[in-house]
C-alpha angles and dihedrals in degrees: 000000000000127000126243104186148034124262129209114200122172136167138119124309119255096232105015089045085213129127112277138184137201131186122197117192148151117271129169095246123120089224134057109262138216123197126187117172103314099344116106117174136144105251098250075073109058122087111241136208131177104184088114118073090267151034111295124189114197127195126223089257092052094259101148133208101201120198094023095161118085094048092055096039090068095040088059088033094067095036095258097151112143131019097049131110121193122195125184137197124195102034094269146076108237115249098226108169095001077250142051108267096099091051089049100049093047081051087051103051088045110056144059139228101262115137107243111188124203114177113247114230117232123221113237093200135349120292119209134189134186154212120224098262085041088232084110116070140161112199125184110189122184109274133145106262134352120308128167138203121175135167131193133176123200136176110257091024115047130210116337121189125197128179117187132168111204146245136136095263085045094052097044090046109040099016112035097065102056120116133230110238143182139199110256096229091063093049096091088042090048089048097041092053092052090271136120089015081137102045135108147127091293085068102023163042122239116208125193128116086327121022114246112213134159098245098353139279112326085204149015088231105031090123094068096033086055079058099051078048089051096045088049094049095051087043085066086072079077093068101222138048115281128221094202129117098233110198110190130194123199092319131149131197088293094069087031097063100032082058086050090053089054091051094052086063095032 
């Protein structure tokens, strides 16, 4: 697909709680595009760090994109790789739904058809990345296409597995709509350290003894498909589709986009 007009999205941002705007729209670049004030770089650009609860894309004078995730999960989700500028105001993506399904279905309403290709880049050999126990990994071994498995494990809610081979009507079905969460015993320390101030049960699901969630869990397993939308949305940082099986254990944005950082030289 290839998008034909331009899309406004504001709201609040997940962690600032301020107002926030983006503005997706079509560009001549090659590359998908982020703009913040004056800044203006492809994402493959862009330093990353994901210390924060969340994808954050840093430009070479400190200005900072924070929760970068969920919008570029469904951009890569749905195959938009090239021909797309995104600016933001505020410092911050808005958090919309807590997942990708807003951003999807606005994609969706402003593109074509159109077949867009964007070379997918092999892995030669497998890249691996670690936590510090070494018990957290994220692997991408060679592979044709995009395949994910990804296991997590959380109190309350014990170990969830999901494996999912991608393509832009299995991400919109099975990925887009699943939601961000947090354990209710981080929230005051998230809050108290400038984090979660957006967030609520209109974005997110709350876990603690019992699982809080608007209208109920969309899944079982949302908790670790939120995780396979977050992984696909960090991957974006690469700049191009990736042929690569990514197994992931118990990671987070940090893992993700270190292993990221690896790909772009890969």
């Amino acid at each position: 697909m290839s998008l034909n007009g331009k899309i406004i999205l504001t709201g609040q941002g997940l962690h600032s709680g301020q107002d926030c705007k983006l503005t997706i729209e079509p560009c001549d670049s090659p590359e998908v595009l982020m703009r913040s004030g004056s800044n203006e770089l492809p994402l493959r650009e862009l330093s990353l760090s994901g210390t924060n609860r969340g994808s954050d894309y840093i430009y070479p004078d400190g200005t900072r994109v924070r929760t970068c995730e969920h919008v570029l999960s469904a951009l890569a989700g749905l195959g938009f790789w090239r021909g797309v500028r995104l600016t933001v105001e505020g410092g911050e993506m808005p958090a919309l739904d807590g997942c990708s399904r807003t951003v999807c279905e606005e994609l969706m309403r402003h593109s074509d058809a159109e077949d867009v290709k964007c070379e997918a880049e092999n892995l030669a050999e497998a890249v691996s990345v670690y936590g510090e126990d070494r018990s957290r990994f994220v692997t991408a071994l060679p592979c044709q296409g995009l395949r994910i498995t990804y296991i997590v494990e959380y109190k309350y809610i014990g170990a969830q597995v999901m494996d999912f081979v991608s393509s832009p009507e299995k991400y919109y079905e099975d990925i887009s709509c699943a939601r961000t969460f947090a354990m209710q015993s981080d929230i005051d320390y998230l809050r108290l350290h400038g984090m979660a101030l957006g967030g609520s049960l209109e974005n997110a699901i709350v876990i603690g003894s019992t699982v809080q969630a608007k209208g109920g869990l969309r899944w079982p397993d949302e908790f670790v498909r939120h995780k396979v939308l977050d992984l696909i949305g960090d991957l974006a940082a690469v700049g191009k589709p990736i042929n690569a099986h990514i197994i992931a254990v118990k990671a987070g944005h940090e893992l993700h986009l270190k292993l990221a950082e690896k790909l772009r030289g890969a």
